[in-house]
C-alpha positions as CSV (number, residue, x, y, z in Angstrom):
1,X,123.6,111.2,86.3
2,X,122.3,109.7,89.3
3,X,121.0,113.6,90.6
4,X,119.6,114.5,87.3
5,X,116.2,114.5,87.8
6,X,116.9,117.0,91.2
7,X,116.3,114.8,93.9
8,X,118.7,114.8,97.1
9,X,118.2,111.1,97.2
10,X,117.9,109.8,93.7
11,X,116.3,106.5,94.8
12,X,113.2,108.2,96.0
13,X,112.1,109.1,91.7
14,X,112.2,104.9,91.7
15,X,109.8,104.7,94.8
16,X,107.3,107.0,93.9
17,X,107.4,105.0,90.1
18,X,107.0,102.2,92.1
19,X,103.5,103.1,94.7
20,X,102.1,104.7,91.2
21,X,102.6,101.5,89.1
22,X,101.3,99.4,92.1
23,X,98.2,101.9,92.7
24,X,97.9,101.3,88.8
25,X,97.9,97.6,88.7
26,X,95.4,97.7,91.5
27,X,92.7,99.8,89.6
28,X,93.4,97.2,87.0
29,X,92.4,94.1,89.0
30,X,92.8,91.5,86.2
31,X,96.5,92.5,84.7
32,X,97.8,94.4,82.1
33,X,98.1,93.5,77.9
34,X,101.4,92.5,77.1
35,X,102.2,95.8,75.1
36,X,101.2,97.8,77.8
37,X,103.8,95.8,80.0
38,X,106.4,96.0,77.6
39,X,106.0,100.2,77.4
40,X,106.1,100.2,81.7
41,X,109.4,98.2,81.4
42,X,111.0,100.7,79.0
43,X,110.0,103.6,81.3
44,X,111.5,101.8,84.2
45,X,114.6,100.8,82.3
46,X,114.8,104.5,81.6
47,X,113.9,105.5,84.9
48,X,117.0,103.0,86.2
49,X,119.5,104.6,83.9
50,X,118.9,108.0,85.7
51,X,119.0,107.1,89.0
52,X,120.7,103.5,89.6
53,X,118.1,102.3,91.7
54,X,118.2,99.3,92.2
55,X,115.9,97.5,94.5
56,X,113.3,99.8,93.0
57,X,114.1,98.7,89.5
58,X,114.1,95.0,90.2
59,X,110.8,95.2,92.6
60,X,109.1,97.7,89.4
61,X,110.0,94.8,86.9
62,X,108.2,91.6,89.0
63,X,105.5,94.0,89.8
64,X,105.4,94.7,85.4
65,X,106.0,91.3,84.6
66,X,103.6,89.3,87.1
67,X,101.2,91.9,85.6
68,X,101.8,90.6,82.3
69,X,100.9,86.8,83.3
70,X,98.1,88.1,85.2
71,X,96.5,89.4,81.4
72,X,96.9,86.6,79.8
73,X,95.0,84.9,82.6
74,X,92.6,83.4,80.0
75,X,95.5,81.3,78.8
76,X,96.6,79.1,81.7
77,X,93.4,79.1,83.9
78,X,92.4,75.3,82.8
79,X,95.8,74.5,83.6
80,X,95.7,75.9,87.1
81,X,92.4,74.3,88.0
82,X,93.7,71.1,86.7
83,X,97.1,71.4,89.0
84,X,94.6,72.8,91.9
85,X,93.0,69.1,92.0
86,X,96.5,67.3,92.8
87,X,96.9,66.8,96.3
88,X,100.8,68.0,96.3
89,X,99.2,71.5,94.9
90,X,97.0,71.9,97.6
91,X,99.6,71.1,100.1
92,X,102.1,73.8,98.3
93,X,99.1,76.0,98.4
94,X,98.2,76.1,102.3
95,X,102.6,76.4,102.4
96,X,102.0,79.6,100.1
97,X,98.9,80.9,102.1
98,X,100.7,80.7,105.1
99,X,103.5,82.9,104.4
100,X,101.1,85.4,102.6
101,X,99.3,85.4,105.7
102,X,102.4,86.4,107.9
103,X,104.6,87.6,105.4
104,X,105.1,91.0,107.4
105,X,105.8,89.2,110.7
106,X,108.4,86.7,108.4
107,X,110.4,89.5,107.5
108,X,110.5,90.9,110.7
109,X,112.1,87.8,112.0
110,X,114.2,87.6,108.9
111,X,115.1,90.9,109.5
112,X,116.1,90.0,113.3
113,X,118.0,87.0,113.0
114,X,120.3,88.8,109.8
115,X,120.9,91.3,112.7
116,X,121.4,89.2,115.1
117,X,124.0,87.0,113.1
118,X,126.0,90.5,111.4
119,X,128.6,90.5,110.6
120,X,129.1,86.7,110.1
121,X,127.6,85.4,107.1
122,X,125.7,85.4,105.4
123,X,124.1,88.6,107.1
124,X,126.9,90.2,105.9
125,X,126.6,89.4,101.9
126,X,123.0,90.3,102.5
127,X,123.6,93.7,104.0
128,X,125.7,94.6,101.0
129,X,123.1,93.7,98.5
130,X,120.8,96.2,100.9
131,X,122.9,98.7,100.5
132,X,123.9,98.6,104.0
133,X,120.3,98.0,105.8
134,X,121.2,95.1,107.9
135,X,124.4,96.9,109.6
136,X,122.5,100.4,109.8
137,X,119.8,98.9,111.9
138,X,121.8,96.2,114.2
139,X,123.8,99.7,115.2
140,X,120.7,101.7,116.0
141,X,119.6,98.6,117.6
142,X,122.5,98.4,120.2
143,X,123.0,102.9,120.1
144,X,119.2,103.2,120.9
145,X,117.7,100.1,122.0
146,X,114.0,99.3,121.4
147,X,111.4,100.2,124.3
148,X,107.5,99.3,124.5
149,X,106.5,103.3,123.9
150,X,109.1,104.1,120.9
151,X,112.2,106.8,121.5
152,X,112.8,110.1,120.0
153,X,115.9,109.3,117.9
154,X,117.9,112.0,115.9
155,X,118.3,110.8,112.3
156,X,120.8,111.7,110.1
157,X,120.9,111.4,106.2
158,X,117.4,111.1,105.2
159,X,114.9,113.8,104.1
160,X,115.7,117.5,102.8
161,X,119.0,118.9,101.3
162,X,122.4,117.0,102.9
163,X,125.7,118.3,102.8
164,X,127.5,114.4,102.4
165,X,130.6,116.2,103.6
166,X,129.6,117.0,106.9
167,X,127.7,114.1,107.8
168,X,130.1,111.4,107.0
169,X,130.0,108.8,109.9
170,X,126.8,110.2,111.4
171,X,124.3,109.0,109.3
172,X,122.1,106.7,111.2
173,X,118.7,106.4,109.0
174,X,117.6,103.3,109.0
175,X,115.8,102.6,105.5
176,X,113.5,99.6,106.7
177,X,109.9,100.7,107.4
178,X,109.3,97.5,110.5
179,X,112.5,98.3,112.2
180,X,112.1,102.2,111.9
181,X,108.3,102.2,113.4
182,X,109.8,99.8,115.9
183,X,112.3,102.3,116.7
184,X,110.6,105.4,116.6
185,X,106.6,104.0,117.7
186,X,107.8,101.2,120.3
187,X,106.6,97.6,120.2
188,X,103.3,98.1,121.0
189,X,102.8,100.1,118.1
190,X,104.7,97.6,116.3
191,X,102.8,94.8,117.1
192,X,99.4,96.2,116.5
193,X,100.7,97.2,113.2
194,X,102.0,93.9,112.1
195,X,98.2,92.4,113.5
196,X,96.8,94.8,110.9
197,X,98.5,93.7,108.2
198,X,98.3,89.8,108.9
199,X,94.2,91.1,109.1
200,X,94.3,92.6,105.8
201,X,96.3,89.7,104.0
202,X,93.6,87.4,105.6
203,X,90.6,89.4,104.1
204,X,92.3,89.8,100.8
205,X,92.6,86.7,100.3
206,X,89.2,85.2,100.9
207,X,88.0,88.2,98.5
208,X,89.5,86.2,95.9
209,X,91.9,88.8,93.9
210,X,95.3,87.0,93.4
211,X,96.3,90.1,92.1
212,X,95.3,92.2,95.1
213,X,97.2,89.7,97.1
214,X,100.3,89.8,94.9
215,X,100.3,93.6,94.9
216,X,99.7,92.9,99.1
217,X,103.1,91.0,99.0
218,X,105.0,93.1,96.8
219,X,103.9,96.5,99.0
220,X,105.2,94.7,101.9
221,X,108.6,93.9,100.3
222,X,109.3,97.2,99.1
223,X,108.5,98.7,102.6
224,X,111.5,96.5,103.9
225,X,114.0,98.2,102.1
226,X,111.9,101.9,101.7
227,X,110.9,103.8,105.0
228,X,107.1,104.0,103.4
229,X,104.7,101.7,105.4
230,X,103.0,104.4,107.3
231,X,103.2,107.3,104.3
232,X,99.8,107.8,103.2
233,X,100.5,109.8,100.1
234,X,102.0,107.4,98.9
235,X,101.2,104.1,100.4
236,X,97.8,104.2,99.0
237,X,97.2,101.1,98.8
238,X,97.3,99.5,102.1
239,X,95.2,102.6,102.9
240,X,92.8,101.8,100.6
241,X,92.6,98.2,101.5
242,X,91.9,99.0,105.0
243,X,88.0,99.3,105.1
244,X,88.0,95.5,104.3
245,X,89.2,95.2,108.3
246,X,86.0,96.6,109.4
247,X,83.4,94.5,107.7
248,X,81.4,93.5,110.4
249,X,82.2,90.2,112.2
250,X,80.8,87.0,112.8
251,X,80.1,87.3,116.7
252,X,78.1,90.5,115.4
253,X,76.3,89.4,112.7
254,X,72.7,88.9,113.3
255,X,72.9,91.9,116.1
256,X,71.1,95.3,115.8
């Protein structure tokens, strides 16, 4: 069941669902009606049942959902500007801001330290629920090492047809888009990347769209379990986001 739809890996159907919805949702700005929501969740349901997907599934459905609190915006906005005048609120909110902010560079060092602690616990219960990401990249971690201009690395399992009985304990992709680009691109690269993104959660959020920031978050959560950060086709919307980053800057402003 899990190869109907004729893809090598079946997860990959679940990922492209998954940039397409979030593209969607970002044309839509404000949220979606709750019918609307209800008829995404059957297709990803369905979508689920062909392909066991998991992480795909479950990051489709908070995408759908948050969506569907989003539309009814109308409904709970006195309520929020009520709670935003308690002084606990604005405390949680600078909390919340700052782990928008450096949400990329968080799960980098999340990412680390469960690497760093596999296979004790509780790196180890995580890895299982990653299907395996955790181990996969502590062992091209210590089989490859990470160097300031990136390494040409051999991957096996991960892009065109695979014959699963000839690779068995070869496969070595590593299905984490921060620790892949550290591997393959270096730390430099790395680093400039992660700078980028802490840039663009910054400008998104003084634009004011909570649901631009929410997609923001959700992108970047997806990209730690799906090699995609760098894949324009289907990334689009970090891509699209990115002119924000060269608004011109206060030291300019004022300049000819």
């Amino acid at each position: 069941m899990r190869h109907s739809l004729g893809f090598t890996y079946p997860t990959v159907v679940m990922t492209y669902f998954f940039f397409i919805l979030v593209w969607a949702m970002w044309r839509c700005r404000k949220g979606i009606s709750v019918g609307s929501g209800v008829a995404l969740l059957a297709v990803t349901v369905g979508l689920y049942y062909l392909t066991d997907a998991r992480n795909g599934f479950l990051l489709s459905c908070v995408v759908i959902l948050v969506e569907m609190v989003l539309g009814q915006r109308s409904r709970w906005d006195g309520l929020a500007r009520r709670l935003s005048e308690q002084r606990w609120c604005r405390v949680l909110c600078r909390v919340v801001r700052f782990g928008y902010e450096y949400c990329a560079v968080l799960l980098c060092v999340l990412l680390a330290g469960l690497c760093w602690l596999y296979p004790a616990q509780p790196a180890a219960m995580l890895n299982s629920l990653l299907s395996d990401r955790i181990r996969l990249t502590a062992q091209a971690a210590a089989n490859y090492g990470i160097h300031l201009l990136g390494n040409s690395i051999q991957w096996v399992g991960y892009g065109g047809d695979v014959d699963w009985a000839t690779i068995g304990e070869r496969y070595n992709f590593v299905d984490c888009s921060y620790s892949l680009t550290l591997f393959n691109y270096g730390v430099i690269f790395s680093a400039l990347v992660l700078v980028g993104l802490v840039l663009l959660a910054r400008r998104l959020y003084k634009q004011g769209n909570w649901n631009h920031c929410f997609l923001y978050l959700m992108v970047l959560g997806c990209c730690f379990i799906e090699p995609r950060l760098l894949e324009v086709h289907l990334n689009l919307v970090l891509f699209a986001a990115a002119p924000i980053l060269y608004t011109c800057p206060k030291w300019l402003e004022g300049r000819k």
